[in-house]
C-alpha positions in Angstrom: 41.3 -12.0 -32.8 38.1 -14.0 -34.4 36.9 -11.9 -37.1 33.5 -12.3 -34.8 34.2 -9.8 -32.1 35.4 -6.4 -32.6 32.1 -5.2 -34.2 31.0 -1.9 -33.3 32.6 -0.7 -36.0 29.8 -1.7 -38.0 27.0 -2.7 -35.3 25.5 -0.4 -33.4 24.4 -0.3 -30.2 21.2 -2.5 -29.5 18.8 -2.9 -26.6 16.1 -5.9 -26.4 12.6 -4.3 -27.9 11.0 -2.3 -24.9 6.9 -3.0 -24.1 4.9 0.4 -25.2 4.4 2.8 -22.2 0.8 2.8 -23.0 0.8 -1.4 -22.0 3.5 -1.3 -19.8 2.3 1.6 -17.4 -0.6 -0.8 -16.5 1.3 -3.7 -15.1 4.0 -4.4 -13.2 5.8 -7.1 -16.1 9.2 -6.6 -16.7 9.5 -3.9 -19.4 11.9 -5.4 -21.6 12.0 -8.5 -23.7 14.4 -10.9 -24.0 17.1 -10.7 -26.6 16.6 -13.5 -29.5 20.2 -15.3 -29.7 20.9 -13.9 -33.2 20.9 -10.7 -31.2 22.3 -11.4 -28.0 25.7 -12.9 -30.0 25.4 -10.0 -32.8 25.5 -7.4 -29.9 28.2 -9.5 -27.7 30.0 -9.4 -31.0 30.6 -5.5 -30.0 33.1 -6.0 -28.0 36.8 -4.5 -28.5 38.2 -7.4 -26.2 40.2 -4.5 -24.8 43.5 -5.7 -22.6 42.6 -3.4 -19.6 38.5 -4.0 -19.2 36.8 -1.2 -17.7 33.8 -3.2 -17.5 35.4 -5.5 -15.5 37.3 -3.2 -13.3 34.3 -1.6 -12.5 32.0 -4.2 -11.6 32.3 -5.0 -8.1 31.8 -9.0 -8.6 34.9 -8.4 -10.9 32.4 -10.5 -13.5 34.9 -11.8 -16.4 32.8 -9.9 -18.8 34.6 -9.8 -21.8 35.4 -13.7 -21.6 31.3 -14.1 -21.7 30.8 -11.2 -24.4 33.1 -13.7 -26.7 31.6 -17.0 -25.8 28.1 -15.5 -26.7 29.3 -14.3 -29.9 30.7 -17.8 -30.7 28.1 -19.1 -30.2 28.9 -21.4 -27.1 25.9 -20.0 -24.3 26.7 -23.0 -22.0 30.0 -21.9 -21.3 29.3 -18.3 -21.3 26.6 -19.5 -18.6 29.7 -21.5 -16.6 31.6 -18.1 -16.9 29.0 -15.8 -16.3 27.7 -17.9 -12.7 31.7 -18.6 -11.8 31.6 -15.3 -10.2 28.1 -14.4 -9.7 25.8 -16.3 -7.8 22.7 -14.3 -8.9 23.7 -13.1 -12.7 19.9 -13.8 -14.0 18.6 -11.2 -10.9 22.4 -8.3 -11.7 21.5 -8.4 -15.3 17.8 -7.2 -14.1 18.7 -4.8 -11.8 22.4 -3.4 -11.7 22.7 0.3 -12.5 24.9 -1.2 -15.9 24.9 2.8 -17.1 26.8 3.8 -13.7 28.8 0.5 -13.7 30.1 -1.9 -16.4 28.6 -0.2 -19.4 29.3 3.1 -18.7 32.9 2.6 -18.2 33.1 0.5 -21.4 36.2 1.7 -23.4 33.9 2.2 -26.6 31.7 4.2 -24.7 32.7 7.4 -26.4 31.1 7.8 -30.0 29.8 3.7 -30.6 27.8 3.3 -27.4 28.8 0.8 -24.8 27.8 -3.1 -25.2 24.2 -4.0 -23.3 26.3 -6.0 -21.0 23.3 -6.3 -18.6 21.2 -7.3 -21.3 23.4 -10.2 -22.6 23.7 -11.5 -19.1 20.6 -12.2 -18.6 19.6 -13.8 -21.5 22.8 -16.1 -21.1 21.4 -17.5 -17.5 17.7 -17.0 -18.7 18.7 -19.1 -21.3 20.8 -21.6 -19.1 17.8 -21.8 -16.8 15.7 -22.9 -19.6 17.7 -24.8 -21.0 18.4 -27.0 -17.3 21.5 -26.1 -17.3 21.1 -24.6 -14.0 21.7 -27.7 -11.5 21.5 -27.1 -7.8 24.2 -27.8 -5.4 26.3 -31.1 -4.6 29.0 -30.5 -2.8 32.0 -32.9 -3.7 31.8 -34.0 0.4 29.8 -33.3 3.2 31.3 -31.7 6.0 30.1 -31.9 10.2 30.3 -28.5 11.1 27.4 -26.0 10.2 26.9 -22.3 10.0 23.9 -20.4 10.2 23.5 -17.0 8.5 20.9 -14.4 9.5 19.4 -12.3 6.7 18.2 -14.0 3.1 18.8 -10.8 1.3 21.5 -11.2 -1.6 24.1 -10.9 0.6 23.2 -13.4 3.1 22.3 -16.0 -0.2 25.9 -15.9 -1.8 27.2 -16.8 1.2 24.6 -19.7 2.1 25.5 -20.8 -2.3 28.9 -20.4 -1.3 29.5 -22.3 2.2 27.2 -25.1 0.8 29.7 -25.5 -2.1 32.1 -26.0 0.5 30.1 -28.8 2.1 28.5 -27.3 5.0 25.3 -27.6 6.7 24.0 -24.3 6.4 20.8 -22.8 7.6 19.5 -19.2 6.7 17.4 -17.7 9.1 15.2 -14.5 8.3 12.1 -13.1 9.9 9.8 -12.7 7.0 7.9 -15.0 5.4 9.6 -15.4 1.9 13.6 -16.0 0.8 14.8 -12.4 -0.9 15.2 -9.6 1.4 14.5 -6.4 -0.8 14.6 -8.2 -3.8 11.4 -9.7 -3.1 9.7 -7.0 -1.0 11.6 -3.7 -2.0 12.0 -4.0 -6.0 8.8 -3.6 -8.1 8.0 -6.6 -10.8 8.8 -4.7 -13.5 12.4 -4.7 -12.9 12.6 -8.1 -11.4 9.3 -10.4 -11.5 9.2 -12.3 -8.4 9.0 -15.5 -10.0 13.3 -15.0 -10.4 13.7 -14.3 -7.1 11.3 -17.8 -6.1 12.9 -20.0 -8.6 16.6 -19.4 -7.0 15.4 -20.0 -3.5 14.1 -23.2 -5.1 17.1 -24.2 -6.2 19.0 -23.0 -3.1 16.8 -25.6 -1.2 17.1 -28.3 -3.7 20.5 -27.6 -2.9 20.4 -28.4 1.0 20.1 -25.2 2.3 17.7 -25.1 5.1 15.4 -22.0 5.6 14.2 -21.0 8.8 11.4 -18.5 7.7 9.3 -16.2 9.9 11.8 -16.7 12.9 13.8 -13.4 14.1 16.8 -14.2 15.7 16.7 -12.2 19.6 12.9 -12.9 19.3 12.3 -16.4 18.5 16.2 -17.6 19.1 18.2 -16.1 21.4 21.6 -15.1 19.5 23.7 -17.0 22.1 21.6 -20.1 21.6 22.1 -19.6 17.7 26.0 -19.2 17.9 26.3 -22.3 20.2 23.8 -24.7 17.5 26.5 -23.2 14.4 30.3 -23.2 13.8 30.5 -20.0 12.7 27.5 -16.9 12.3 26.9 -14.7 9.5 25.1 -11.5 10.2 23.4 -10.2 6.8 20.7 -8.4 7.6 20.8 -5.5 5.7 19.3 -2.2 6.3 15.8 -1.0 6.7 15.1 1.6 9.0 13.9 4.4 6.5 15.4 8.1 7.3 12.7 10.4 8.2 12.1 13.7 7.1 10.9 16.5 9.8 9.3 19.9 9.2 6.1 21.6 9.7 2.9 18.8 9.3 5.8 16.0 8.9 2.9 13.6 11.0 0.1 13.6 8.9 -1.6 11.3 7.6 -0.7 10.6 3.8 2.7 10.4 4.0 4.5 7.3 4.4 7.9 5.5 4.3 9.1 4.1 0.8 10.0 0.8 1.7 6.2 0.4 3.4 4.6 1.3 0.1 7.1 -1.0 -1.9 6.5 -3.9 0.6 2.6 -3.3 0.6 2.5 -3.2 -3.2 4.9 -6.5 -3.8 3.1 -8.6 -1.0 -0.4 -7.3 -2.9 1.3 -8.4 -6.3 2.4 -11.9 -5.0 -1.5 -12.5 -3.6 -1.0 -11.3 -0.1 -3.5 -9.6 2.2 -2.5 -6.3 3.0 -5.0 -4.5 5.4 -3.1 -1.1 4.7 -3.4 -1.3 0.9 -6.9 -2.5 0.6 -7.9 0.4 3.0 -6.1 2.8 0.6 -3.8 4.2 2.8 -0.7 2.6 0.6 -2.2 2.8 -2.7 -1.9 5.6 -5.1 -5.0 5.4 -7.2 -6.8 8.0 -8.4 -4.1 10.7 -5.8 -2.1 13.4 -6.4 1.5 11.4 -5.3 5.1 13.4 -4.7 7.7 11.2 -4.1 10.7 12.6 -2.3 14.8 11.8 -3.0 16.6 10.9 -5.7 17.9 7.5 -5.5 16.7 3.8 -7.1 14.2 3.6 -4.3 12.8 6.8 -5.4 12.5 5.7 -8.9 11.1 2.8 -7.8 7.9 4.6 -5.9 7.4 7.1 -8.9 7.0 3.9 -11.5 4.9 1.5 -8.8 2.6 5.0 -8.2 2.0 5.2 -12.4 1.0 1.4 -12.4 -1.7 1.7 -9.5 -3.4 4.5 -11.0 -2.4 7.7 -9.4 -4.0 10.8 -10.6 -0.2 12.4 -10.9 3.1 11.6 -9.8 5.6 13.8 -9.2 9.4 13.2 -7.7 11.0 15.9 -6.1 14.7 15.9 -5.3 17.0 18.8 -4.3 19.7 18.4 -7.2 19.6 18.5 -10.7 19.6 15.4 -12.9 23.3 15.0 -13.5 23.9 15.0 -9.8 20.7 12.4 -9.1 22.1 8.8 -7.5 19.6 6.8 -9.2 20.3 5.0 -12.6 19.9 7.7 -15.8 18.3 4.5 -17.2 15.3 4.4 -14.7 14.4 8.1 -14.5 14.2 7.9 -18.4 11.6 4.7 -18.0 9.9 6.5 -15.5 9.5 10.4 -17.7 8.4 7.8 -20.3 5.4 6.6 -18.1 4.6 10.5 -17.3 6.1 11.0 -13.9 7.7 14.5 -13.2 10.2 15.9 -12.2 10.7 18.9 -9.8 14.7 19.4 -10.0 16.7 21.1 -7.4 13.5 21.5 -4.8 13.9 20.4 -1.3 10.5 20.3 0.7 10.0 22.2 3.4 6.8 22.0 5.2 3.7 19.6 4.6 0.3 21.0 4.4 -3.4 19.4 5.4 -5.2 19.7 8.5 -5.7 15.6 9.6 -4.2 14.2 6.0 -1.7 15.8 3.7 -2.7 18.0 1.2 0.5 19.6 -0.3 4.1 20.0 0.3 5.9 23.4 0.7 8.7 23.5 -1.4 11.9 25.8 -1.8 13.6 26.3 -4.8 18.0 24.9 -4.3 20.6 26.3 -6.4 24.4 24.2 -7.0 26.8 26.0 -4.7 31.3 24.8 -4.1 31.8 21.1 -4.1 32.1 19.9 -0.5 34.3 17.4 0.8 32.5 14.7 -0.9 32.8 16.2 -4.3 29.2 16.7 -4.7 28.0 20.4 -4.8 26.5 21.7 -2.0 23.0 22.7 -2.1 21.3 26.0 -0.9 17.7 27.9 -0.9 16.6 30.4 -3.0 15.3 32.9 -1.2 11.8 33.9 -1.7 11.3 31.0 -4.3 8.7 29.0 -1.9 5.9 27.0 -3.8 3.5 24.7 -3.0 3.2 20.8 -5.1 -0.8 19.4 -4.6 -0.2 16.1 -3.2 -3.0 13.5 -1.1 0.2 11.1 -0.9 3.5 11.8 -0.3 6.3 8.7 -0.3 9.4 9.7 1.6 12.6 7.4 -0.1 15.3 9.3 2.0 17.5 6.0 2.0 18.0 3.8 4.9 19.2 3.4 8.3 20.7 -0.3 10.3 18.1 -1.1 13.3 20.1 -1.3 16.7 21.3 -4.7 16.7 22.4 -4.7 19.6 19.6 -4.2 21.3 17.5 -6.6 19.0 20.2 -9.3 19.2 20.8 -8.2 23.6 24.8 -8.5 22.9 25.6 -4.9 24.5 29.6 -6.2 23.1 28.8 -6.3 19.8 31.0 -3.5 18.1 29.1 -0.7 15.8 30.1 2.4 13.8 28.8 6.0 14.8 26.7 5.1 12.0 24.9 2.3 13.3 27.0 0.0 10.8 28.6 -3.0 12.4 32.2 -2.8 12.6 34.6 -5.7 11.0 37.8 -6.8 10.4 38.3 -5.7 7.4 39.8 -8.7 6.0 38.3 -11.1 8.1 35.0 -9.9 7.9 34.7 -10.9 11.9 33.0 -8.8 14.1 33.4 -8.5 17.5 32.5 -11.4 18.8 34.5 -14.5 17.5 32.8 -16.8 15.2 30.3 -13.8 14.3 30.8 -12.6 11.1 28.6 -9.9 8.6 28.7 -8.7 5.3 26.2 -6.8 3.0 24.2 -3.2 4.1 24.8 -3.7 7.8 28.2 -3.3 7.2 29.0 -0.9 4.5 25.6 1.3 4.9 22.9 0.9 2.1 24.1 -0.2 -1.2 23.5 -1.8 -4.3 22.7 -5.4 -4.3 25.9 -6.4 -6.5 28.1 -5.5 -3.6 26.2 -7.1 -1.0 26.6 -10.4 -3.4 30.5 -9.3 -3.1 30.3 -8.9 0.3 28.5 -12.2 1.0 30.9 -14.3 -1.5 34.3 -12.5 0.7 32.9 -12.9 4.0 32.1 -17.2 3.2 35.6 -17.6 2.3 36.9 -16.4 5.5 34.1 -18.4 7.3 35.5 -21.7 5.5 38.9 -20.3 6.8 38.1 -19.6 10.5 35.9 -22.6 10.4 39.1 -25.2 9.1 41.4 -23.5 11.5 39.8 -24.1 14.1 39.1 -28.0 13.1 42.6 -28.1 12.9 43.4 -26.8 16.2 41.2 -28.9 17.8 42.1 -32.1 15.8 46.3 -31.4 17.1 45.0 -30.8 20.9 43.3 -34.3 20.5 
């Protein structure tokens, strides 16, 4: 073992240098810097180069991590880059946003007592670094191949496949009805934790790659699906979720309160110099209000730190657990406590106040109860222990729900869950409907965007499988 690694011994844990709150809570930059590359290797150098590595084990991309952690320390960022991208077709966007704490680094075996490596950290400084280095070189497949696929959705999910069947040699075309490549990375997560201009120069790539985007063009609406499946070889359905979960209760339709993912969209698309009629008008904008933002999760995070940047008078976030039990990254509601946001623990609302716009929200007071199925504790009211938070905008980030699809895509036999979820084979990732395939949110519910980039990767390969089968079937019966 190079006399290199094994070094958190003796070097502690590091973190690149953080912008102050007071210059950071009035922009919406990324907040932290990039390592130098005296750091990045000193910190890689941390590493115990364990033989079973929980980092790895626990990232769903199965990212050879420690492999990386060593070429950085040695020096040798090119082929940390090559290592780093081999399994990862996005590792400059997961070293942004990943929940590392719940992930990689928190199940790093030095963990206890030294602090975990800033694996997320180190990754993206090894592809920020490849990028500007031009390292990063788009696509050329070693042959071109006849058949094509097209793949609906250019979230992350819906992307790794396109990088992956174009590897392959295909003719691949990504639909997607909005206006820009990204999906919630563009609309959904706020600048500071992924500037936009990431997200743009990987679809720039992608195209200089041959991937054709069909933008603004929703498939049902503007192309019937059975006209799609007959113009590709095989289908793709990626479309993630993004039907918010509403919240009901006394006042629940007043004015003021709005879905999470409308606010996020409306602040991004103001951000990249859109017009937004709803934001200009004020109606999605938190300046100078009393904001509550409601739920637990990244998404709620997200709303409490966007709210800070635009002004708002206060922000509070009220969820019905307490903070170990919270689903969103420890890491993000410490950045957002830093920028002033509160939080109301184990409150659940119960009733919104105002007469035409909202006012307040009535809130109960939850105590922990027995662990239910799920492990997680149930949650009950505390009788009598009502209170009322001021609020003039309230942001509901309940999660999300799939849209019918098979209403929007009029294909009455294509299989769902109870949940809305389309159903797959399982290792196939087929649904259905031969030749259709999906991966991502639609299929396993709302999730992080690593496993959608799992998802995508696992669903092209059986797509290059049905796709060859079927050529050879067809080239024997000639």
């Amino acid at each position: 073992m190079p006399d290199r690694m094994l070094q958190f011994v003796r070097v502690p844990q590091q973190t690149p240098e953080k912008r102050a709150v007071t210059a950071r809570r009035t922009d919406f930059d990324e907040i932290y810097a990039r390592f130098a590359a005296d750091d990045a290797a000193r910190q890689s150098s941390r590493c115990s180069q364990c033989g079973v590595p929980f980092c790895q084990v626990h990232c769903p991309l199965s990212n050879n991590i420690p492999d990386w952690l060593k070429l950085t320390a040695e020096g040798r960022l090119e082929e940390a880059y090559e290592m780093a991208s081999s399994t990862n077709n996005f590792p400059e966007i997961c070293g942004r946003i990943c929940p590392q704490d719940r992930l990689c680094e928190g199940n790093c075996v030095i963990e206890k007592g030294f602090e975990s490596v800033t694996i997320g950290a180190v990754e993206r400084f090894i592809t920020d670094n490849a990028f500007d280095r031009g390292w990063v070189q788009p696509i050329r497949p070693a042959a071109e191949r006849p058949q094509s696929v097209g793949i609906v959705g250019a979230g992350p999910g819906g992307l790794a496949a396109a990088e992956e069947m174009r590897r392959h040699g295909y003719q691949v075309h990504v639909y997607d009805r909005y206006d820009r490549v990204g999906g919630l990375m563009i609309y959904g997560i706020p600048g500071f934790k992924l500037e936009k201009d990431i997200v743009l120069r990987r679809w720039k790539l992608m195209e200089d790659s041959g991937i054709i985007f069909h933008l603004n063009t929703e498939i049902g609406r503007d192309i019937p699906f059975a006209a799609l499946r007959a113009r590709h070889d095989a289908v793709l359905l990626a479309t993630g979720v993004y039907k918010p979960r509403d919240i009901g209760g006394p006042g629940a339709g007043l004015s003021g309160i709005v879905a999470a993912l409308d606010y996020l969209t409306a602040s991004n698309r103001t951000g990249l110099g859109d017009e937004v009629p709803d934001f200009a008008s004020g109606a999605l904008d938190a300046a100078g209000r009393d904001v509550v933002v409601i739920g637990g999760g990244d998404t709620a995070m997200d709303c409490v730190r966007t709210a800070v940047r635009q002004g708002a008078k206060s922000v509070k976030c009220l969820y019905r657990r307490d903070r170990a039990n919270m689903p969103g990254s420890m890491r993000e509601v410490k950045n957002a406590e830093e920028e002033g946001v509160e939080f109301v623990w184990l409150s659940a609302p119960e009733a919104f106040l105002g007469d035409d716009s909202v006012s307040g929200v009535r809130a109960v007071r939850m105590h922990l109860g027995l662990h239910d199925a799920s492990g997680r504790q149930s949650v009950e009211p505390i009788e009598g222990s009502h209170f009322t938070v001021p609020a003039s905008l309230v942001i509901k980030a309940l999660g999300f729900d799939p849209e019918d699809l098979q209403s929007a895509l009029g294909q009455r036999d294509l299989a769902v869950s109870r949940w809305g979820t389309l159903k797959t084979d399982r290792r196939t990732f087929m649904t259905s409907l031969p030749g259709v395939f999906a991966a991502g949110d639609i299929v396993r519910g709302a999730s992080l965007v690593v496993w959608a980039i799992r998802d995508g990767r696992d669903a092209a390969a059986q797509m290059h499988r049905h796709i060859q089968q079927n050529a050879a079937v067809a080239a024997a019966a000639e």
